[in-house]
MDAnalysis code that builds the backbone (N, CA, C; Angstrom):
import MDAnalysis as mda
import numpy as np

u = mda.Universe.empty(603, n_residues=201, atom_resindex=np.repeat(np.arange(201), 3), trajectory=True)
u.add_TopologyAttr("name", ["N", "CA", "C"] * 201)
u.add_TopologyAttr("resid", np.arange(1, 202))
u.add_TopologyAttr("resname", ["UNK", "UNK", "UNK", "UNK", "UNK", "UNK", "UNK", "UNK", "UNK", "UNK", "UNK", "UNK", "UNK", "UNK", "UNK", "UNK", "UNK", "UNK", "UNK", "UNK", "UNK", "UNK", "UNK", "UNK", "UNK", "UNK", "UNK", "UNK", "UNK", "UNK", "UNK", "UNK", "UNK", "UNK", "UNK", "UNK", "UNK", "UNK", "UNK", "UNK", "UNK", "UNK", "UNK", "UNK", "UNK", "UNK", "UNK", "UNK", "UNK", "UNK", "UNK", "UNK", "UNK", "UNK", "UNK", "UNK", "UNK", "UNK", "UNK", "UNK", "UNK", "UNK", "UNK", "UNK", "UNK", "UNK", "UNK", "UNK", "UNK", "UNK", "UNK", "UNK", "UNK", "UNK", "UNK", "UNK", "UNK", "UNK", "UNK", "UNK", "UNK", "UNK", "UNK", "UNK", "UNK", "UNK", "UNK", "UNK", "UNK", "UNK", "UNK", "UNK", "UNK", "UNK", "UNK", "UNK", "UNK", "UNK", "UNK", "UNK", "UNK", "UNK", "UNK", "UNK", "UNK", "UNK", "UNK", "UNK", "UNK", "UNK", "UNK", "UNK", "UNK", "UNK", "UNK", "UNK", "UNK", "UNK", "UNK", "UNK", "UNK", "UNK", "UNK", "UNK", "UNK", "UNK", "UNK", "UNK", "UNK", "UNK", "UNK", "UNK", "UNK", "UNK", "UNK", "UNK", "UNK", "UNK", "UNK", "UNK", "UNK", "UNK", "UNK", "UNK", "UNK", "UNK", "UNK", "UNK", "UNK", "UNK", "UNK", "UNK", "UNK", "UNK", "UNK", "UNK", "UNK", "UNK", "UNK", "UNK", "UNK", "UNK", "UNK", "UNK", "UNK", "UNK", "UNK", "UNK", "UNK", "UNK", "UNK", "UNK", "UNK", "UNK", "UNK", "UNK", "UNK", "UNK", "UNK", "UNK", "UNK", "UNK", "UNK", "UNK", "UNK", "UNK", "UNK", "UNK", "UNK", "UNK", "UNK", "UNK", "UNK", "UNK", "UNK", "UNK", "UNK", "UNK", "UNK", "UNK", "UNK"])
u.atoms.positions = np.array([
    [5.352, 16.758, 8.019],
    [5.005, 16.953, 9.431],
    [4.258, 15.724, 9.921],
    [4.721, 15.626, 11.018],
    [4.363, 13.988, 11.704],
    [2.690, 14.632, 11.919],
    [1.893, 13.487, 11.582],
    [0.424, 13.603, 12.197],
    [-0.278, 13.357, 13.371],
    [-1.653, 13.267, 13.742],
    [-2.179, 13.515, 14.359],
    [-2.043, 12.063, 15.587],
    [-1.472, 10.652, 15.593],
    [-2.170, 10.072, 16.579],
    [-1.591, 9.888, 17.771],
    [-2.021, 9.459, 18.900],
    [-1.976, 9.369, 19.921],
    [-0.472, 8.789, 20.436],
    [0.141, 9.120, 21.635],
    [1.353, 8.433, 22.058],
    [1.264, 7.294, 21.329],
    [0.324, 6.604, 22.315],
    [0.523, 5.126, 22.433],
    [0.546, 4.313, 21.158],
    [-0.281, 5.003, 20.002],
    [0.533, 4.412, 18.282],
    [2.117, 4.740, 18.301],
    [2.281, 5.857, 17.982],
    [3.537, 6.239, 17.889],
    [4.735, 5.140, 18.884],
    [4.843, 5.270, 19.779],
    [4.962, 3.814, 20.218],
    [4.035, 2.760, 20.783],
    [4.224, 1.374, 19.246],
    [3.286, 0.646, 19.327],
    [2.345, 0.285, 20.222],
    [0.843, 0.114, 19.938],
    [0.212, -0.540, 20.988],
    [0.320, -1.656, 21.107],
    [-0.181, -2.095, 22.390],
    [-0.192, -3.743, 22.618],
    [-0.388, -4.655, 21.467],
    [0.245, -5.713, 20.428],
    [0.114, -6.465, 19.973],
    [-1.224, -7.074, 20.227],
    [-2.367, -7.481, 18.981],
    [-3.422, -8.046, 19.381],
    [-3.080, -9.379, 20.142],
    [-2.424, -10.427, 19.247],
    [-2.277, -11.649, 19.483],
    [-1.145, -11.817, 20.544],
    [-0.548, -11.046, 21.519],
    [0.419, -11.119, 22.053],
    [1.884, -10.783, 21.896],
    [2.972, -10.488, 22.436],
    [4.122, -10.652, 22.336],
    [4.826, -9.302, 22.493],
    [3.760, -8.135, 22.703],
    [4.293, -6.927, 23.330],
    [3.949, -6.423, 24.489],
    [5.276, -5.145, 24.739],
    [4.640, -4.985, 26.177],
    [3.263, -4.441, 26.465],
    [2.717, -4.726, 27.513],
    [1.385, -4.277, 27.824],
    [1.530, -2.424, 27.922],
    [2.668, -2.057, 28.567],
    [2.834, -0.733, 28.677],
    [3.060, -0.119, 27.735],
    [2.727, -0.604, 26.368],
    [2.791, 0.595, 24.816],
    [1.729, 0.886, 24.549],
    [0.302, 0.762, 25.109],
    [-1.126, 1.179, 24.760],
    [-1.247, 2.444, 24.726],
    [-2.093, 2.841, 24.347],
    [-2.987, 4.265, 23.952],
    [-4.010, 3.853, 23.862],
    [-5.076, 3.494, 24.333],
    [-5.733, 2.756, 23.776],
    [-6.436, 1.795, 23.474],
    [-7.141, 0.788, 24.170],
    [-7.113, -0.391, 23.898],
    [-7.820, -1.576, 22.898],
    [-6.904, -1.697, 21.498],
    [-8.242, -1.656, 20.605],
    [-7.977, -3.429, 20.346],
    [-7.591, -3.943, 21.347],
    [-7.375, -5.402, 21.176],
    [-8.542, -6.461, 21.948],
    [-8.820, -5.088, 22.666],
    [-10.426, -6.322, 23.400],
    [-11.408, -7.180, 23.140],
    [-11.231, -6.296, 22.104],
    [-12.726, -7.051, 21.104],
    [-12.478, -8.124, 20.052],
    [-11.069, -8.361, 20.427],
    [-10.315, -9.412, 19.240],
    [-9.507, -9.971, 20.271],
    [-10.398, -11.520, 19.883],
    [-9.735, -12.737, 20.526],
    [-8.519, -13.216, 19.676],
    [-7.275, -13.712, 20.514],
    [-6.210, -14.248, 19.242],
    [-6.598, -15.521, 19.011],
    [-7.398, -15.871, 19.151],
    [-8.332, -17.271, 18.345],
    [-8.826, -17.033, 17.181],
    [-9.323, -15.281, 17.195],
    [-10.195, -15.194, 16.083],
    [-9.491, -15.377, 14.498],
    [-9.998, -16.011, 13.744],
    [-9.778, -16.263, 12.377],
    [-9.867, -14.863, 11.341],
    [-8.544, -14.657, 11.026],
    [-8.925, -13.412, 10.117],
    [-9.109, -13.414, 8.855],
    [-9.051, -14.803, 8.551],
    [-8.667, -14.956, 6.715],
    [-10.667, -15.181, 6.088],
    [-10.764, -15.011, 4.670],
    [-11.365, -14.807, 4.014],
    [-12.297, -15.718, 4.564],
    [-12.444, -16.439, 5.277],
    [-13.312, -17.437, 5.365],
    [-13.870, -16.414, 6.561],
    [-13.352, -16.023, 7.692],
    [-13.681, -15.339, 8.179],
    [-14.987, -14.567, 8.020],
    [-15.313, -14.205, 7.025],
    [-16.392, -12.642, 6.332],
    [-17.005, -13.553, 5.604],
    [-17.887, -14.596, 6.099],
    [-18.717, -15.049, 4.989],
    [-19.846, -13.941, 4.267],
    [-19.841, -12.782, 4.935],
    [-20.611, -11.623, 4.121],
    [-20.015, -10.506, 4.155],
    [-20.068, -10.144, 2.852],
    [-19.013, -8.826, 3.070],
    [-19.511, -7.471, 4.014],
    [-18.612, -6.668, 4.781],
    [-18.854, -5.374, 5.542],
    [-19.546, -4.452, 4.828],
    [-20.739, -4.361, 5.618],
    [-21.583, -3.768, 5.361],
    [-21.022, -2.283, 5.270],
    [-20.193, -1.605, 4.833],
    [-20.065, 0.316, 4.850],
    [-20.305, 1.108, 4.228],
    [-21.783, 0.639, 3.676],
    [-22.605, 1.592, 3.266],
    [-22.859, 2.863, 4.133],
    [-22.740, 4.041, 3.657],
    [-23.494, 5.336, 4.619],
    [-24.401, 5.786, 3.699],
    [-26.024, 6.096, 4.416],
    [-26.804, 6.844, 3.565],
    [-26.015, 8.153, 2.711],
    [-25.934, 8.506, 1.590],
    [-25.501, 9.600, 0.646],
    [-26.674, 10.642, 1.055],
    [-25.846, 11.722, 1.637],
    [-26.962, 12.904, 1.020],
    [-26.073, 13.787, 0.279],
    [-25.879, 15.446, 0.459],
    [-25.191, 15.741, -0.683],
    [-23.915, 16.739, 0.538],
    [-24.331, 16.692, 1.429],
    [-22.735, 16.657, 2.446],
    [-22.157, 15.387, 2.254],
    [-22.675, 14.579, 2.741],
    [-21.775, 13.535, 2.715],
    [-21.316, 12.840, 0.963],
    [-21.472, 12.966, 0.024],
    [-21.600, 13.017, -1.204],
    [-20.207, 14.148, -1.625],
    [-20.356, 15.107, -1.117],
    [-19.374, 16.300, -1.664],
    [-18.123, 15.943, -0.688],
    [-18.578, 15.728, 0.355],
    [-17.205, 15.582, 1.127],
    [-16.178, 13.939, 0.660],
    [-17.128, 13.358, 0.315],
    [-16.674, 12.062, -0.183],
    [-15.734, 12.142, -1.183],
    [-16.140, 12.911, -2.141],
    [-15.803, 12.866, -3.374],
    [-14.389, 13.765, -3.339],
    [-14.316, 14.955, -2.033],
    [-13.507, 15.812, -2.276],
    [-12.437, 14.897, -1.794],
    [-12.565, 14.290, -0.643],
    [-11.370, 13.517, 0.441],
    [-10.838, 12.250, -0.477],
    [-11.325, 11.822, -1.222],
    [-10.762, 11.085, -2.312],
    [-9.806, 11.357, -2.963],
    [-10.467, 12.569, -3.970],
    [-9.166, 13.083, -4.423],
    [-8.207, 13.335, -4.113],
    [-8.097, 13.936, -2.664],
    [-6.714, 14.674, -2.084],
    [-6.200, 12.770, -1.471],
    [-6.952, 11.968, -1.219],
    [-6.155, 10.477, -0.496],
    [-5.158, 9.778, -1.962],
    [-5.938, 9.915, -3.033],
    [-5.929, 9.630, -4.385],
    [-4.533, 10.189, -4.986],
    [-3.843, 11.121, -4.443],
    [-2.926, 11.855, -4.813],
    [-1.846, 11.336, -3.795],
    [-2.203, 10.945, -2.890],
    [-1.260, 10.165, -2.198],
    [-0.565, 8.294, -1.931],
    [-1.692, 7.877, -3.013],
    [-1.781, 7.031, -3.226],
    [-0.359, 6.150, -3.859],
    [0.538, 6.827, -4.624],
    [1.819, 6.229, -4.621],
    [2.705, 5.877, -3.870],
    [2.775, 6.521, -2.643],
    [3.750, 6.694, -1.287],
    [3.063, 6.039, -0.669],
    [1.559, 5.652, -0.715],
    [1.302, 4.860, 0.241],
    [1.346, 3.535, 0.108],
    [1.457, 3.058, -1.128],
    [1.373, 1.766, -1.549],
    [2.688, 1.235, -1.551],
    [3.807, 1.787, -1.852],
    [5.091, 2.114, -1.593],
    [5.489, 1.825, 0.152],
    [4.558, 2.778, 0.756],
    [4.605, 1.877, 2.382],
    [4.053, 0.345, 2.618],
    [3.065, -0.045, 2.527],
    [2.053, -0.531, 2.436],
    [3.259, -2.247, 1.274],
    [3.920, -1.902, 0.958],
    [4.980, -2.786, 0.357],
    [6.186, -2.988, 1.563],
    [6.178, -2.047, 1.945],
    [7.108, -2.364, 2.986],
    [6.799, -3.060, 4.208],
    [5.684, -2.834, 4.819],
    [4.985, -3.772, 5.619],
    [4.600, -5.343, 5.193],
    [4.685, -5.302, 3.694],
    [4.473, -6.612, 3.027],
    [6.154, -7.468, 3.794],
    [6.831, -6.627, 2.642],
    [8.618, -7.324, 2.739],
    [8.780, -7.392, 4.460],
    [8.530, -6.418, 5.454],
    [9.509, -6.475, 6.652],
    [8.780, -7.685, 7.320],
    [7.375, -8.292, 6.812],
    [6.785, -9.241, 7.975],
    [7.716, -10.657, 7.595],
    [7.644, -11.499, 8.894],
    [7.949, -12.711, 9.661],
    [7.340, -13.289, 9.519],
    [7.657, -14.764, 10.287],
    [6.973, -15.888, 10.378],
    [5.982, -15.655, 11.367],
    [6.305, -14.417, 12.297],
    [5.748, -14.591, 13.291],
    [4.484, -13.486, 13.629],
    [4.732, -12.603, 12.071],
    [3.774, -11.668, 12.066],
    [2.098, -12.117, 11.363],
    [1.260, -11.646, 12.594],
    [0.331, -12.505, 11.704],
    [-0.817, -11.202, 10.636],
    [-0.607, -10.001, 10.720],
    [-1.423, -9.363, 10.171],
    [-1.283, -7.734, 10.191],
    [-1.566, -6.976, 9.529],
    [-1.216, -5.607, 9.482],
    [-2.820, -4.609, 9.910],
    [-2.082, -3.712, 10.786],
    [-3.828, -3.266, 11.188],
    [-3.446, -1.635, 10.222],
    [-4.827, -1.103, 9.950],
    [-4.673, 0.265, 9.795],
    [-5.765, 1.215, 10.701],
    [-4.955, 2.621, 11.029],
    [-5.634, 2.739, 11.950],
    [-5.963, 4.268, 11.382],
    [-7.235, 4.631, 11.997],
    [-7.651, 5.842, 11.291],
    [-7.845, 6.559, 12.524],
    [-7.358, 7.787, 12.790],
    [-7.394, 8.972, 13.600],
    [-8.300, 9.784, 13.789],
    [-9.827, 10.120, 13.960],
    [-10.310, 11.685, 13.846],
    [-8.904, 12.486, 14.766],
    [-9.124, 13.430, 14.621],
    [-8.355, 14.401, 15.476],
    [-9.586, 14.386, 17.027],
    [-8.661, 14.789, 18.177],
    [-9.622, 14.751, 19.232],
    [-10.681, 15.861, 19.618],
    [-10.194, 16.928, 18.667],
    [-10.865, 18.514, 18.446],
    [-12.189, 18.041, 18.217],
    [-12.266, 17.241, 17.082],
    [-13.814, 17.133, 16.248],
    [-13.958, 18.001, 14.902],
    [-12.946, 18.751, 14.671],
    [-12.375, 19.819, 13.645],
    [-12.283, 19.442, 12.305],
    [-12.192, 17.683, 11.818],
    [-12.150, 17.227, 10.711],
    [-10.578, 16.545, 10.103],
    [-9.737, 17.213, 10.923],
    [-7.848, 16.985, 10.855],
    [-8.198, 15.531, 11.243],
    [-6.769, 14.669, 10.829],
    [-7.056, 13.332, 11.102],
    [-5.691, 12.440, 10.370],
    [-5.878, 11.306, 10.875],
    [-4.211, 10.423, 10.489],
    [-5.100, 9.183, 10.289],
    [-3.888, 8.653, 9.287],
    [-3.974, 6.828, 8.926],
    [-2.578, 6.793, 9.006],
    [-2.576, 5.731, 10.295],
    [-1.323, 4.658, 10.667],
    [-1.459, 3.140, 10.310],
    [-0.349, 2.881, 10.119],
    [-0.340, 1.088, 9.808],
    [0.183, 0.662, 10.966],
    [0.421, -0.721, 11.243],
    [0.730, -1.082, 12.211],
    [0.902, -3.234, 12.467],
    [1.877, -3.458, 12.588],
    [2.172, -5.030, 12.698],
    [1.397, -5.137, 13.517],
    [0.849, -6.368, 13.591],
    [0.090, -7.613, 14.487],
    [1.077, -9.159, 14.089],
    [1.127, -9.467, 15.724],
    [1.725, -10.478, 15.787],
    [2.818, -10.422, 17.099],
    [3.427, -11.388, 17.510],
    [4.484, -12.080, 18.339],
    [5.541, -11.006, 18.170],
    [5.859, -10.285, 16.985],
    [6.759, -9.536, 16.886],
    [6.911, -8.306, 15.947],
    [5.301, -8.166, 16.332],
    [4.922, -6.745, 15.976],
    [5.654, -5.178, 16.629],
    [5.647, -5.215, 18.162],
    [6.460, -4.133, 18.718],
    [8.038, -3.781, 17.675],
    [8.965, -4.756, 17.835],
    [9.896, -5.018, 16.951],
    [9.770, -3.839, 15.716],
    [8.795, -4.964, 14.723],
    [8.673, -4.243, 13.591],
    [8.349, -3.248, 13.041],
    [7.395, -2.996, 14.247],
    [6.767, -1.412, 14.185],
    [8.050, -0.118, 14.668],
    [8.356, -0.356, 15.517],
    [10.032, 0.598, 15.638],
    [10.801, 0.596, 14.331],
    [11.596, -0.573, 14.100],
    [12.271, -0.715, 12.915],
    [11.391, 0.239, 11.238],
    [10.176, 0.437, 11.268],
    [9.701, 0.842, 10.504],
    [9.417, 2.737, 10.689],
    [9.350, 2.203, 12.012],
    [8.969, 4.034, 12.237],
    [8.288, 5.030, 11.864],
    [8.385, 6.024, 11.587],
    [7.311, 6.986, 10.958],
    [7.219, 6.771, 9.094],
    [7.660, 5.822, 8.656],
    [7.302, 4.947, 7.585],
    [5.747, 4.419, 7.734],
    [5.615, 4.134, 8.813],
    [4.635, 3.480, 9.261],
    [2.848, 4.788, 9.100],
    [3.439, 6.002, 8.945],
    [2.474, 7.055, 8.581],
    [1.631, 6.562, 7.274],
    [0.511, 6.506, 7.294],
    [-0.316, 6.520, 5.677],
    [0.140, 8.177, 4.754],
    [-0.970, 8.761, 6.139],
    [-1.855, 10.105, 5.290],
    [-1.552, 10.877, 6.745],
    [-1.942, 12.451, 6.600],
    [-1.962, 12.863, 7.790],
    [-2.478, 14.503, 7.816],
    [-3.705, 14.668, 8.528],
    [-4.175, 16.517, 7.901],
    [-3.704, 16.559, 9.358],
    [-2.880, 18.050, 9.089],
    [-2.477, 19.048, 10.062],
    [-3.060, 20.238, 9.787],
    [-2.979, 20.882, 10.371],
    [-3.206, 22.558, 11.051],
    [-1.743, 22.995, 9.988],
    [-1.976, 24.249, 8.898],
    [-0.804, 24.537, 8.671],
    [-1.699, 26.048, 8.425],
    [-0.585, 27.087, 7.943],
    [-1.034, 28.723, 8.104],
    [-2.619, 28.965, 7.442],
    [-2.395, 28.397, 6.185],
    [-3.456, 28.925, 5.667],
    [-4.542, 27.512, 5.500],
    [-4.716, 26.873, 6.770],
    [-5.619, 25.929, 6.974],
    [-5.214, 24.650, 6.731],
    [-5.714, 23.421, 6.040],
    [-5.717, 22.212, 6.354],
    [-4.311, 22.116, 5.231],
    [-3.536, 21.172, 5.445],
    [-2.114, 20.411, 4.628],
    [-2.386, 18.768, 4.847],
    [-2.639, 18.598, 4.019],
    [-2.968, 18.512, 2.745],
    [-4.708, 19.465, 2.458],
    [-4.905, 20.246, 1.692],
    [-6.103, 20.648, 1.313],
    [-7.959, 20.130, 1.289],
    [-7.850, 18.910, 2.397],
    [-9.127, 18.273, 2.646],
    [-10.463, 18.893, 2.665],
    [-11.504, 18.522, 1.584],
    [-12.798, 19.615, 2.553],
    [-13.084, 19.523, 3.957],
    [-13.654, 20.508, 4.790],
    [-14.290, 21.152, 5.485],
    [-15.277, 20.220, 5.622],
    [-15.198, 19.475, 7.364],
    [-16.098, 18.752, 7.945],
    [-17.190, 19.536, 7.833],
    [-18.253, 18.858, 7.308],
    [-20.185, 19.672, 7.330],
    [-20.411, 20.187, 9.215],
    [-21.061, 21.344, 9.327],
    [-21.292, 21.712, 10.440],
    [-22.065, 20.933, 11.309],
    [-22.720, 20.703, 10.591],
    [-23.970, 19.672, 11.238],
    [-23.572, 18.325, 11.658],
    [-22.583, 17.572, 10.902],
    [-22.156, 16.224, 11.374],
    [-21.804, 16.538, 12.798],
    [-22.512, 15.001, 13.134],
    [-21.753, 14.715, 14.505],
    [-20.523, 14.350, 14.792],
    [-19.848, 13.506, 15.657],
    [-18.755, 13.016, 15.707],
    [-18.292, 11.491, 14.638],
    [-19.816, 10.894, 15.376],
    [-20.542, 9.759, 14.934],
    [-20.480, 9.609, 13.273],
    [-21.230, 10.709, 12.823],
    [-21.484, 10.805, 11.172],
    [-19.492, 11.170, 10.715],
    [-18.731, 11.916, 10.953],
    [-17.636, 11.893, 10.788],
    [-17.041, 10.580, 10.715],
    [-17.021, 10.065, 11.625],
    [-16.225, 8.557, 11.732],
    [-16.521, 7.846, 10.956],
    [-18.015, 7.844, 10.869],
    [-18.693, 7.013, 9.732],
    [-17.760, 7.335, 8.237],
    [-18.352, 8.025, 7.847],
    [-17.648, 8.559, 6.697],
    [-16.431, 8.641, 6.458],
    [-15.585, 9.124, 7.140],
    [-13.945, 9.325, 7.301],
    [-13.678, 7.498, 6.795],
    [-13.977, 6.575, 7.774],
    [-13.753, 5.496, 7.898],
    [-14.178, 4.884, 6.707],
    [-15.522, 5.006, 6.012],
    [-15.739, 4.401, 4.569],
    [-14.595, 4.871, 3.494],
    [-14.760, 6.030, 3.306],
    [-13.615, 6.856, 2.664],
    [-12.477, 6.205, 2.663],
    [-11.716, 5.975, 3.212],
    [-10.386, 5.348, 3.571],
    [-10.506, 4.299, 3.438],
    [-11.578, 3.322, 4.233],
    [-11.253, 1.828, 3.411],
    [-11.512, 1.337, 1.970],
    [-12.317, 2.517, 1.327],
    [-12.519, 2.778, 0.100],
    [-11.066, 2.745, -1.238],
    [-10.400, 3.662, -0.086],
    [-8.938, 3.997, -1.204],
    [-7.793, 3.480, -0.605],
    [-7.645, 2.701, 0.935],
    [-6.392, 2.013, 0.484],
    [-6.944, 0.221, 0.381],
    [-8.544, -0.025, 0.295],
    [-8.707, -1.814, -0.321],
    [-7.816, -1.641, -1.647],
    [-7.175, -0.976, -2.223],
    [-6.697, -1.107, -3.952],
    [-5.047, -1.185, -3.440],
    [-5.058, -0.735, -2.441],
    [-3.712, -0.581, -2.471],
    [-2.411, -1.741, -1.641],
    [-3.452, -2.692, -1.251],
    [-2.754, -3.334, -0.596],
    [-2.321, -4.586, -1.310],
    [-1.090, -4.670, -1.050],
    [-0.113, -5.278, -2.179],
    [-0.746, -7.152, -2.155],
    [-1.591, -7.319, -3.440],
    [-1.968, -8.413, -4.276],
    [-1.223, -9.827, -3.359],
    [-0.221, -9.347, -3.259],
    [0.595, -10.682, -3.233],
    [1.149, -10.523, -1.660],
    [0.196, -10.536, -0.555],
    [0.391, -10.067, 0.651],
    [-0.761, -10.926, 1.347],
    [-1.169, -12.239, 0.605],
    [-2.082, -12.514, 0.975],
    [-2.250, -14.042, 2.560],
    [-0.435, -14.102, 2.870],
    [-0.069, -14.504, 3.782],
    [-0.523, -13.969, 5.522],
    [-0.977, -12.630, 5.355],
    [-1.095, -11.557, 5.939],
    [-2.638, -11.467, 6.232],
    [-3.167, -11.183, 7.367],
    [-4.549, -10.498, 6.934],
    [-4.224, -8.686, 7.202],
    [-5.577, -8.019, 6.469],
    [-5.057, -6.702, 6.456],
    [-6.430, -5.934, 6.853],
    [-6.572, -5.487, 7.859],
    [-7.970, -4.522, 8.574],
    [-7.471, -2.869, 8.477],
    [-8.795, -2.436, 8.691],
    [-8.646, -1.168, 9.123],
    [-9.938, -0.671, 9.939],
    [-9.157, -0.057, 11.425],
    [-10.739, 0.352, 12.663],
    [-10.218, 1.565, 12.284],
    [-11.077, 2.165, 13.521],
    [-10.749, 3.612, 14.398],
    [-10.416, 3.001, 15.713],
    [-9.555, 3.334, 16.290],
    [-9.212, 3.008, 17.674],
    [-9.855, 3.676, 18.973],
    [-10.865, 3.122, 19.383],
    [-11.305, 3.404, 21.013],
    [-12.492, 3.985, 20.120],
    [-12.796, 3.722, 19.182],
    [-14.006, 4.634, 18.111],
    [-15.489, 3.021, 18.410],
    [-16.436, 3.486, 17.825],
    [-17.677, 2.699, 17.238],
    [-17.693, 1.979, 16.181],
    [-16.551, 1.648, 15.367],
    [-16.250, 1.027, 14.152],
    [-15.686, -0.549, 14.783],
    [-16.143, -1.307, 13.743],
    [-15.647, -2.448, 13.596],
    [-14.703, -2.558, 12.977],
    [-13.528, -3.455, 13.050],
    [-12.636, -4.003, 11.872],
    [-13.329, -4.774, 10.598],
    [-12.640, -3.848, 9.637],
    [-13.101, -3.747, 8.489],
    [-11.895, -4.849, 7.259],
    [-12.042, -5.675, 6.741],
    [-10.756, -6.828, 6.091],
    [-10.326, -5.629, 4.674],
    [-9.436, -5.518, 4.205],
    [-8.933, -4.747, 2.968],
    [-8.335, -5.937, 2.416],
    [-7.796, -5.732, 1.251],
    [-7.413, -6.181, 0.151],
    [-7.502, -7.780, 0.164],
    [-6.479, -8.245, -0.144],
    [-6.631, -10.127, -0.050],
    [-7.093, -10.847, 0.762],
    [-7.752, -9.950, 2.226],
    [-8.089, -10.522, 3.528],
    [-10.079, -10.307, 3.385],
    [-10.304, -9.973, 2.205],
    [-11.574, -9.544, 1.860],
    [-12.238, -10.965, 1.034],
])
């Protein structure tokens, strides 16, 4: 079952660096990124800070959302190869994008997504390939089996966490030899910064 994000992923958003139409947004998570900006390792002369204080919600939920990402971890790397092979000369970088659901409920998606001149392109041609992970609503509660957002978190503390979590388990997965590429992961229209994964670290 297709997941949680917004039109305007599903068909691509605006290319950071240019070369798509302006009318594929959802979104606009290209503002804050100049296509001047340098994404390669030199980039991060200190590494991203995504530390979250541990207490023992955030501790249990950590540990649980792992496991169930951890189990998906073959198919995604398996994608995550394919975004390697389909890029161009003209592609300059792969974004990943992390979903809360808009409820606040804890459901939530990771999309990938080309950057570059001929990102729109590639992102069609790839299609719902282009899915990471994805919690839905199914009869007897969450599909895939995720814990139960803490009552008390805010939206804020969610994102936080959701977002460490994830750049946690796919930095391993992004293919070694992809290092032509830079490779991030935000939340879109969220409080998160772009975060560098694998060879772009």
């Amino acid at each position: 079952m297709r997941g949680y994000p917004p039109s305007g992923v599903l068909c691509p958003p605006t290319p950071l660096h240019g070369g798509g139409p302006a009318a594929a947004g959802g979104g606009d998570v290209s503002s804050a990124l100049s296509p001047a900006v340098d994404r390669t390792r030199a980039a991060y002369p200190v590494p991203v800070d995504l530390d979250v204080p541990e207490d023992a919600d955030r501790a249990r939920y950590r540990a649980g959302l792992r496991r169930v990402l951890d189990e998906a971890s073959p198919a995604v790397a398996r994608r995550l190869g394919l975004f390697r092979d389909a890029a161009t000369a003209r592609t300059d970088g792969v974004i990943i994008d992390v979903f809360p659901d808009q409820e606040g409920d804890g459901a939530f998606a990771v999309w990938a997504r080309f950057d570059g001149a001929d990102s729109f392109a590639l992102d069609r041609r790839l299609g719902d390939e282009r899915q990471l992970f994805a919690v839905v609503h199914g009869e007897r509660g969450w599909e895939p089996a995720v814990p139960a957002r803490p009552g008390s978190w805010s939206d804020a503390d969610f994102e936080d966490v959701l977002l460490a979590t994830v750049v946690e388990w796919i930095d391993a997965l992004v293919p070694a030899d992809a290092a032509r590429l830079y490779w991030e992961a935000t939340v879109p229209g969220g409080t998160q910064d772009h975060h560098p994964l694998g060879p772009s670290r």
